[in-house]
N, C-alpha and C positions, 0 to 999 in steps of 0.2 A: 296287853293292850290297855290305853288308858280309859276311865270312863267315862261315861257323856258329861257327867259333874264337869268332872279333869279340865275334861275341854273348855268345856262353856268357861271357868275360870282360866286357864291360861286367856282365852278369848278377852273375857271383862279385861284383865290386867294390860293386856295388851293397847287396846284400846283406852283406857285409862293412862298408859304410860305415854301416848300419843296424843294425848290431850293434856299430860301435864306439862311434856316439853314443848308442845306452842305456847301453852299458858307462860312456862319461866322464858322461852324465847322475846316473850310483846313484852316483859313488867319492867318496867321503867324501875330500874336499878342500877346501882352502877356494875361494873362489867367483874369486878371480881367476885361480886355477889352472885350474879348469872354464873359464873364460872363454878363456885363451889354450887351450887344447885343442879346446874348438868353433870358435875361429877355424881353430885347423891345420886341421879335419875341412873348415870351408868351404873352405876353401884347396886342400885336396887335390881335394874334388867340383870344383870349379870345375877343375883340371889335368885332370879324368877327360876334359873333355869335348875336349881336344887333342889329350894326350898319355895314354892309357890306362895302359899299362904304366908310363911313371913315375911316375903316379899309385897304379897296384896297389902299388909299389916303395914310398912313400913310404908308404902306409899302414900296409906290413908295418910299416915303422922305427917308426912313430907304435905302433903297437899291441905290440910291441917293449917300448918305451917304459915304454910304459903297464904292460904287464907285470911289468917290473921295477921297479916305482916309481920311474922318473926322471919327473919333470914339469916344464915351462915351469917355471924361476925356482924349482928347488931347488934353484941353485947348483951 
């Protein structure tokens, strides 16, 4: 059985991943920018489900990212 931790983080991450793709859903970007961004977000969910933590890790970087306007293929 997993532990109360376990949970509450699968929970955070969850939650988090749900906010990061409405966040990349509304940013006015153009469309294949959005496009490789929802692929990283699949890419991350799909790690959540092995590797949790490097998953939460990877999303910080992703949302990071995001934050500071670096995106997929702005060079």
């Amino acid at each position: 059985m997993e532990s109360d931790g376990q949970l509450q983080l699968y929970g955070a991450v969850a939650d988090r991943l749900k906010e990061a793709h409405t966040r990349v859903r509304t940013l006015q970007v153009p469309e294949s920018v959005r496009m490789a961004l929802t692929r990283k977000l699949l890419v991350i969910t799909a790690a959540a489900k092995h590797d949790l933590a490097g998953a939460a890790a990877r999303l910080d970087r992703l949302l990071k990212d995001i934050d500071e306007g670096r995106y997929p293929g702005d060079g």
